[in-house]
N, C-alpha and C positions, 0 to 999 in steps of 0.2 A: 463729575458731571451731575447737573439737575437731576433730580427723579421725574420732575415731569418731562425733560427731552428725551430721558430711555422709554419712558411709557410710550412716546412718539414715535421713536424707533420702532420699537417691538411691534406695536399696531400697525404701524407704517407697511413696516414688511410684510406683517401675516396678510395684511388686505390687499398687499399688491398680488401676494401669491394666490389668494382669493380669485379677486379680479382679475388674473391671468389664468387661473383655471376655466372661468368660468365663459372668456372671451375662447380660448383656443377649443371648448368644450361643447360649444355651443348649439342648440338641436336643431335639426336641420329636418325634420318630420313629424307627428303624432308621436310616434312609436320612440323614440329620443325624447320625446319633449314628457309624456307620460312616463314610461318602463324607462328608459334609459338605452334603447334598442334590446330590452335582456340579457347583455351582454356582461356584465358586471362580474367580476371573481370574488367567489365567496368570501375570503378573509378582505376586500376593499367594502364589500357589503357589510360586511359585518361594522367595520369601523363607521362607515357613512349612516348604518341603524343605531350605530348604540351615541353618535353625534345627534342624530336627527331626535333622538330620542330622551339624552341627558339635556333638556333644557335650561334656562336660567334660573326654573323653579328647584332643576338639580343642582346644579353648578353653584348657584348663590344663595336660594334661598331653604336648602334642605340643610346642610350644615348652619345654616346661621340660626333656622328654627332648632336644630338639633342643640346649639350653645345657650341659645334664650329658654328653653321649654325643656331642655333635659328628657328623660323618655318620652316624653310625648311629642316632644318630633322624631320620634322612631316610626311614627304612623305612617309620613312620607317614605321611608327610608324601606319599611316590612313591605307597604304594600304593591310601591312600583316595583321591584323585584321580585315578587310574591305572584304579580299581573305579566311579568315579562315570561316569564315561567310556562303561565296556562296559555298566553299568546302562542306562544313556540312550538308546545304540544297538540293542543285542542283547532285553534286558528289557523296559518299559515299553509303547512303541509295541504290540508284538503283545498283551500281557497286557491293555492297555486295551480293545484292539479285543473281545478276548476276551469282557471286559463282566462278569468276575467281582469281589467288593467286597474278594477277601482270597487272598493265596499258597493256601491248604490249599483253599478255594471251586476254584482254575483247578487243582491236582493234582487233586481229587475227582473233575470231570468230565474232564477230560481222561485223567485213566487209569482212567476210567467205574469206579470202585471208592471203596467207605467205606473201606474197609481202607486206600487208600491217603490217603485224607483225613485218616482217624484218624492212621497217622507222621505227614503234612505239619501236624499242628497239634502233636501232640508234637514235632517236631520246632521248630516256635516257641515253643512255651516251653521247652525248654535254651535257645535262641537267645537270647530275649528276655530270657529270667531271668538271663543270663549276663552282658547286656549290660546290663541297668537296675543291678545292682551295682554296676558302675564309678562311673553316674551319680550313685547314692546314696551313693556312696563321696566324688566330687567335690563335693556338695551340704554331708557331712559336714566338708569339709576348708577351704573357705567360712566355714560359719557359722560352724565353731571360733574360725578366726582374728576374724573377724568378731565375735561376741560374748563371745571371750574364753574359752568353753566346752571340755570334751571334744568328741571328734572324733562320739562316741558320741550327745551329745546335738546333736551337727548333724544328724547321721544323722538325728534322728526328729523335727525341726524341717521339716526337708526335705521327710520324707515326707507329713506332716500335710497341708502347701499342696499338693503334687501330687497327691495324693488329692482334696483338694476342688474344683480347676478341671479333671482331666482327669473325675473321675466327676461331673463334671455337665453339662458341657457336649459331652462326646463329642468324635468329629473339629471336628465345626461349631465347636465354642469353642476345643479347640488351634489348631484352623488360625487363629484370628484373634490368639489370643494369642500365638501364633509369630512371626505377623509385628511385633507390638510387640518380642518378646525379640528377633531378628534385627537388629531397627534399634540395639535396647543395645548388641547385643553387636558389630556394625559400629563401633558411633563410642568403645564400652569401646575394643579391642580395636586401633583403629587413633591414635587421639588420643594414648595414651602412648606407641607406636611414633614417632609423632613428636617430640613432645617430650623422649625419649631419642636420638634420630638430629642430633637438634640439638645436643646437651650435647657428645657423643659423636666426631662427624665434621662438625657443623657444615652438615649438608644438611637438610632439612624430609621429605625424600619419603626415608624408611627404607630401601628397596629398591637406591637411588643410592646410601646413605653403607653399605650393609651391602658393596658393590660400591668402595668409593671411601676415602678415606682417615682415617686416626684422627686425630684434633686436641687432642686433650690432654693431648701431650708436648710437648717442645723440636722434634721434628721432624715433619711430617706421612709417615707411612705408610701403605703400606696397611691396610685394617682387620683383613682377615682372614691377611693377615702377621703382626701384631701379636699376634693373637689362638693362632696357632701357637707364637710366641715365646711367648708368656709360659705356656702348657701344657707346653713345653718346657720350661723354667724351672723347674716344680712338680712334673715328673714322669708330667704327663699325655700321652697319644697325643695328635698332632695334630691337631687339630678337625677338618680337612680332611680325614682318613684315619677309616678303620673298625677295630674290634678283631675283631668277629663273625663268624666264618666265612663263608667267601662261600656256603653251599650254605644255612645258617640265615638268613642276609640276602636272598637270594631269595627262598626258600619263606615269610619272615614277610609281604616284600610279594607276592607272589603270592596269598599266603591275605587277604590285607587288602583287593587288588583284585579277586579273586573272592567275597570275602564281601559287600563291599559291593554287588556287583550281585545278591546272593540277599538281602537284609537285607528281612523284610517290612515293619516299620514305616517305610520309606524308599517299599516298592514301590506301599504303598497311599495313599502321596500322590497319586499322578497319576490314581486313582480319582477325587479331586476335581475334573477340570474337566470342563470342559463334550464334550470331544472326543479323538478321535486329533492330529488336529491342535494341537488345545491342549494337551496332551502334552509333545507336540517345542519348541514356545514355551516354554511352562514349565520346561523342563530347561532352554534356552538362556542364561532367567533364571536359573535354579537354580546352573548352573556359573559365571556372571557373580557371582553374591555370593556364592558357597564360593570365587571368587578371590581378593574385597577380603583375606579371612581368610588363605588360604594363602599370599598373595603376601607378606603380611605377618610370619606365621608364623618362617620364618628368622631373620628381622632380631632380631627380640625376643628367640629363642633365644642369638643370638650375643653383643649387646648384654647379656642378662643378664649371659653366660657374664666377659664384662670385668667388666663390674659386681660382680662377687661377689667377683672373684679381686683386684680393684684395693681395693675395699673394706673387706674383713674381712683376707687374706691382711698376717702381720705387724702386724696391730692389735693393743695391748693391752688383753687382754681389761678388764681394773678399771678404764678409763676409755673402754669398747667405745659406754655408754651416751650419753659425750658427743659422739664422730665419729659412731656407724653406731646411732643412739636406736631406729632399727627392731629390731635383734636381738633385744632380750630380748621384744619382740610374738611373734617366730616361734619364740624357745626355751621363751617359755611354755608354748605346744602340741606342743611338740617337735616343729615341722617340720625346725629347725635345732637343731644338737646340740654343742657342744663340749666336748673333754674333753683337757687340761691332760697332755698325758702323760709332756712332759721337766720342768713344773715351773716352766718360765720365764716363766709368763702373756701370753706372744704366741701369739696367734690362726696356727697355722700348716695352712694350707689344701694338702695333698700328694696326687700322684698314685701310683698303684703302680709307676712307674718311680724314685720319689726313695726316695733314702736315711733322709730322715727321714719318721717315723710321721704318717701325716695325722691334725688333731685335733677338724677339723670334719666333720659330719655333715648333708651338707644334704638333705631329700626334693626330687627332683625337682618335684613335682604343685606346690610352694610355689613356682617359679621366677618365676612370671608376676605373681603377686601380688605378691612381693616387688621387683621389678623396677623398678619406680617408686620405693620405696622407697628403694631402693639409689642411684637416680639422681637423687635431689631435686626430684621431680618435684612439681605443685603439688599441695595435696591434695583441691583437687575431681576431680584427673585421676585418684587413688588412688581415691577413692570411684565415681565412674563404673567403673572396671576391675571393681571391687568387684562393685558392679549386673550387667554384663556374663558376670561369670565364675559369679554366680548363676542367668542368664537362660539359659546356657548347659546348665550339668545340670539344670534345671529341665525346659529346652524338650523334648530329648530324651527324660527320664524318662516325662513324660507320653504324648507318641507312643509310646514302648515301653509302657506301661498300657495303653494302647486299644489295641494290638495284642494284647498277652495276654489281655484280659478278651474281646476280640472272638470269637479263634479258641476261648475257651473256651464263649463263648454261641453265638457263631452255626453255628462250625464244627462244634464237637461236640455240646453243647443240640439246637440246631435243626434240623442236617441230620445228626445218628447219630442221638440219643438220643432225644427228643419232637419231630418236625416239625411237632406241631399246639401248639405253644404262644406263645402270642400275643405283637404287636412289646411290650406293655407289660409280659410275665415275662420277655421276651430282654434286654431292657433291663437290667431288675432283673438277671435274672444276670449281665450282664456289668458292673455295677457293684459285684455280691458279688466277682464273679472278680478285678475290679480291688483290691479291698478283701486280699485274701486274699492274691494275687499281687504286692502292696505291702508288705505282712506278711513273706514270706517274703524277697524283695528287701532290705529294712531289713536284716532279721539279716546278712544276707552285706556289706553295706554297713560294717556295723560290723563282722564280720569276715571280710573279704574272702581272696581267695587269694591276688592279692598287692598289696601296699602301692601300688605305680605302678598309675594307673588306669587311660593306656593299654595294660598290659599285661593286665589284667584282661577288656579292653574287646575286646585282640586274641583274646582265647581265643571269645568271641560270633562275632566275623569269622572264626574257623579252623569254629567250626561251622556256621556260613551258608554256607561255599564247601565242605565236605563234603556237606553235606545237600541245598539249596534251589538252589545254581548249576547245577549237575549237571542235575539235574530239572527246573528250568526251560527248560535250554537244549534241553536232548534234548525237550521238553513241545513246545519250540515250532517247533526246528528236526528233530525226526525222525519224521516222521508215524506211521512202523512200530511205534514201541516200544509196547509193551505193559504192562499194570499189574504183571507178576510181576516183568521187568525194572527198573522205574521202583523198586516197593515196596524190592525186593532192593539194590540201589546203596544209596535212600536210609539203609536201614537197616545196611549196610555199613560207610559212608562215616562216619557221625554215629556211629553205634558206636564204632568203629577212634578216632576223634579225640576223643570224650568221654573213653572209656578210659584214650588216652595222656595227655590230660590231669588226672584225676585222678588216676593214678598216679604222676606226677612233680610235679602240682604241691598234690594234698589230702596224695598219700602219702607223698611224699618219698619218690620215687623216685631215686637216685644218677645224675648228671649225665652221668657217663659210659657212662652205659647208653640216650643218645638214639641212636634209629634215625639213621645215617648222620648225628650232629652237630646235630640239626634239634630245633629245642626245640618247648614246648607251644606256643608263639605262634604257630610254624609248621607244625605238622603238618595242618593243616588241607588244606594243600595236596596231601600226600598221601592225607588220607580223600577229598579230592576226587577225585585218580586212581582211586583206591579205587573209589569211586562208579561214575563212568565206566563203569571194566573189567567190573565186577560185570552192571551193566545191560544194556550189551551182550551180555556172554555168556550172563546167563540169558535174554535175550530170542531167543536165537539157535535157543534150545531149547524153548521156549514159542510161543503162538499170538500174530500180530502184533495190532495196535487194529484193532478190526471198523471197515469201510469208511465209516461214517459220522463214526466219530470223526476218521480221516485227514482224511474231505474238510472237517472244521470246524477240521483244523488246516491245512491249506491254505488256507482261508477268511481265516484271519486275516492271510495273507501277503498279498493282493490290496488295494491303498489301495480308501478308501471311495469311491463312483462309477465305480469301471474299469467295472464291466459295463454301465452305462448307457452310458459313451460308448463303448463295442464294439458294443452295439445300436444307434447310431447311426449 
């Protein structure tokens, strides 16, 4: 059978089973179309958070930076796990007890002001809008390869099906359809890891042979020896080492794990269950299957990284189609690029430490997909990857839609603009919002700010840890702060790092004009300080939160039953 009629297959079915979740699932109120009715069981939560939450930026483009960039795509890999972390502990728990359905709903009343509701929902859409581009960027780069298409008509292939199962079925229908894509993207994303760790080093379990020796020389070596040598070899930094400033290596994961704990389409997953308590379970699960994927993550990066260099590197190009018959699939779409520059029609693959000109071209975001490829992998194992790396920006996309369309209806609609208008026009508007806020997504999909998704994707995360960490944390842990304070930071911090980032990365801005080395990926982490300082010092000189707001953030700190069993 074709590899492309299994790719057909496999997508065929996962999207019917989509699309049949998301029809039989369908919300039928506010409370379904928002939370999911709260009804959700913590181990389906969990799966639905850690789908909604491994995006294309995890799924495609964190292994493929991890194969091209060697530690320094560890940056991706430390920090959102590093941010999933303090989300579970520090976020969640109090904000559930809070008992509000959306981030900008627990700013509004908590710093007892519209004004400041109104930032905290502007502030989710840069957030969101920033971060569904990458997804529709990764959906675009997919279907290309996939059917063969511009990246352009992926792009609005993509958006078409995320439009239809997130504006219909609301939270209640992602959450179920998450948990179907979660299971893809599990058995996509770990089944070709094995079956290249076996080619490879001859182990079954990835993790072991990414740790343990290379087997297809004359000599068994270590793997990641091997892998050093032969970057040496071409010219490149060693896979084990970083190029990136340590102060810009920081502050990227810094901003990556403090954005992640401000991310609202993340935060309003655990709206869905039934409890505080269910909560805490549900993250438990949540971090247990964001591990299958990250633990994995590595392996496949590294394992590309041989793969590509063993592969093409000194192949001649005019008979490239008979060894390596995958290439001319990824030069179609130009993910892979070569270009001939001594004349000699050998494929010469260099780093910027070597003397001779590198001639290939590869996009990172293509690493994963081609990966199998490279390693003769069977081709139902390609076609499932396939399915997986779709289920992946799909899942995410749509949790970012219901976030956007939400804070647009409920947040602003409902509780600024007309509070008397009924759950059946909230609806409707926040499935115009969706419509409109998909609209504007596509375009930057198709012309993104930058090509790597997860770079794209970190600019969302540098504005979540300016804006919504800050605010959250001082929201929950500083009874005193007040709305002038709160407003001021938010607006500070998201300021300061929107700015820098469109200045250096819409306006080409010159490289050497970053604040103390720190690129757009990372400054996040300084609007975050930013935030911080602002807050506190205009709160210092303004009136603190009237006494009842204190005692209901105090409130939140006490577990559910302490005061019965004190009265007892």
């Amino acid at each position: 059978m074709e590899q492309s009629t299994l790719n057909f297959i496999f997508i065929g079915i996962s999207f019917a089973v989509y699309i049949a979740i998301a029809i039989r699932s369908r919300a039928g109120s506010t409370q379904e179309f928002y939370v999911a009715g709260g009804e959700v069981s913590p181990i389906a939560n969990g799966m639905a958070t850690a789908a909604d939450w491994m995006s294309a930026a995890t799924f495609i483009s964190m292994a493929g930076g991890l194969a091209i960039s060697g530690y320094d795509g560890s940056r991706f890999l430390m920090g959102w796990t590093g941010g999933f972390v303090l989300l579970t502990i520090l976020m969640v728990p109090y904000l559930r007890k809070f008992g509000k359905a959306t981030v900008p709903d627990f700013v509004g009343d908590r710093f007892y002001s519209n004004l400041a509701r109104g930032v905290a929902v502007v502030c989710a859409i840069f957030i969101c809008m920033t971060y569904i581009m990458g997804q529709m960027r990764g959906v675009g780069v997919v279907f290309s390869q996939l059917f063969d298409i511009s990246t352009t008509w992926g792009v609005l292939i993509g958006a078409a099906i995320v439009f239809f199962y997130a504006g219909l079925g609301g939270m209640k229908g992602i959450t179920y359809t998450q948990v179907a894509q979660y299971c893809v993207m599990a058995f996509a994303y770990t089944i070709p890891a094995v079956f290249i760790s076996i080619a490879l080093t001859n182990n079954f379990i990835p993790q072991l042979g990414f740790i343990g020796d290379i087997t297809t020389g004359d000599t068994a070596i270590p793997f990641l020896e091997k892998l050093n040598e032969i970057n040496d070899q071409l010219g490149f930094a060693h896979y084990t080492s970083g190029s990136l400033p340590l102060i810009d290596m920081f502050c990227i994961t810094a901003a990556l794990m403090c954005g992640t704990a401000g991310l609202p389409h993340v935060i309003v997953r655990f709206f869905t269950v039934k409890s505080v308590r269910a909560v805490r379970t549900s993250a438990c699960w949540t971090l247990g299957f964001i591990a299958v994927i990250y633990l994995t993550a590595p392996t496949i990066g590294a394992f590309a990284r041989v793969n590509l260099i063993t592969e093409l590197d000194g192949l001649e190009y005019a008979t490239a189609s008979d060894e390596a018959k995958w290439l001319s699939q990824f030069e179609h779409t130009e993910q892979m690029v070569f270009d001939d520059k001594n004349g000699d029609g050998l494929i010469q693959y260099r780093g910027p430490n070597s003397d001779t000109p590198n001639e290939l071209t590869v996009q990172k975001d293509i690493m994963v997909m081609a990966n199998p490829h490279m390693a003769g992998a069977p081709k139902w194992v390609i076609a499932l990857l396939m399915a997986g790396c779709i289920a992946a920006a799909l899942s995410t996309a749509a949790g970012l839609l219901l976030v956007l369309s939400t804070s647009i209806s409920h947040d602003l609609m409902k509780n600024i603009v007309n509070p008397d208008i009924s759950d059946k026009q909230e609806v409707l508007y926040a499935r115009l919002a969706a419509g409109i806020s998909l609209a504007v997504a596509t375009y930057f999909g198709i012309n993104p700010p930058s090509d790597f998704i997860a770079e794209t994707v970190a600019f969302a995360f540098g504005l979540a840890a300016s804006s919504f960490f800050p605010t959250l944390l001082i929201g929950i842990f500083s009874k005193r702060m007040g709305r002038a304070g709160a407003i001021s930071g938010m607006l500070c911090g998201i300021g300061f790092t929107l700015g820098y980032i469109i200045y250096f990365q819409f306006l080409d801005g010159p490289k050497e004009n970053y604040l103390f080395g720190i690129s757009p990926a990372g400054i996040g982490t300084i609007g975050m300080l930013i935030n911080f300082a602002v807050a506190f010092i205009v709160n210092a000189f303004t009136p603190d939160a009237p006494e009842h707001v204190q005692q209901m953030v105090e409130d939140i700190h006490i577990p559910s039953g302490a005061g019965d069993a004190v009265s007892h």
